[in-house]
N, C-alpha and C positions, 0 to 999 in steps of 0.2 A: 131439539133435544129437551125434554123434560127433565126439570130440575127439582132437588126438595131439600128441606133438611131437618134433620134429627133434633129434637129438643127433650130435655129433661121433666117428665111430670112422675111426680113422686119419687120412688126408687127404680122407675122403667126408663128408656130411652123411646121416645115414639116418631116416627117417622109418617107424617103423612104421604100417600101413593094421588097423586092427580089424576084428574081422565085425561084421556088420549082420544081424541075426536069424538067424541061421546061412550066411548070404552074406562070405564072402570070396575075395580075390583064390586064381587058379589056384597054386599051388607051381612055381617055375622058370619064371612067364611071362616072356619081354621084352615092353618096354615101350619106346615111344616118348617121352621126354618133351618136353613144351613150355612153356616157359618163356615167362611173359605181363606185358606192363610193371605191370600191375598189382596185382606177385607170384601170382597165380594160378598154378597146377601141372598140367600137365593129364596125365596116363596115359593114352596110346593102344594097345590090345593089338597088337603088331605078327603083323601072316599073315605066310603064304608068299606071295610070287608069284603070282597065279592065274594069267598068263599065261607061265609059263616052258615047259613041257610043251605047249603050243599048235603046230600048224601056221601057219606065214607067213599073213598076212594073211585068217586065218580068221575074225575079226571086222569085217573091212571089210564097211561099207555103202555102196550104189552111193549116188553124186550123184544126188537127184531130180530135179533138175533139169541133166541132163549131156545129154537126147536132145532138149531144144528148142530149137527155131530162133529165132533173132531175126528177126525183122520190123520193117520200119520204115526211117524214115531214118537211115543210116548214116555218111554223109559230111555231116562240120560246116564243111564249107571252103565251101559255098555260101552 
């Protein structure tokens, strides 16, 4: 189990992350963080956008159901 802990520099809390068998985090990544009521911490690597560079509506999918007819009784006033 890898352990660490939190120390005060300035007005931030910093937490060093250790490697794990020669696995650590990237240098200069952003990160999302999310803060969980059960102090849990979570690190999200933040992307780019995949859809910025996209043409309009290039990932639209037609309604499957958008060319069928209703059939049937339609009028509830009788």
């Amino acid at each position: 189990m890898l352990m660490t802990k939190s120390r005060l520099q300035g007005s931030s809390v910093v937490v060093t992350l250790p490697s794990s068998n020669g696995i650590k985090p990237k240098e200069n990544q952003e990160y999302i963080v999310v803060y969980s009521d059960d102090g849990t911490i979570m690190l999200v690597p933040k992307i780019d956008d995949p859809f910025t560079n996209e043409k309009d509506a290039e990932y639209y999918e037609k309604e499957p159901w958008e060319e069928l007819v209703s059939k049937g009784v339609t009028n509830f006033d009788n």
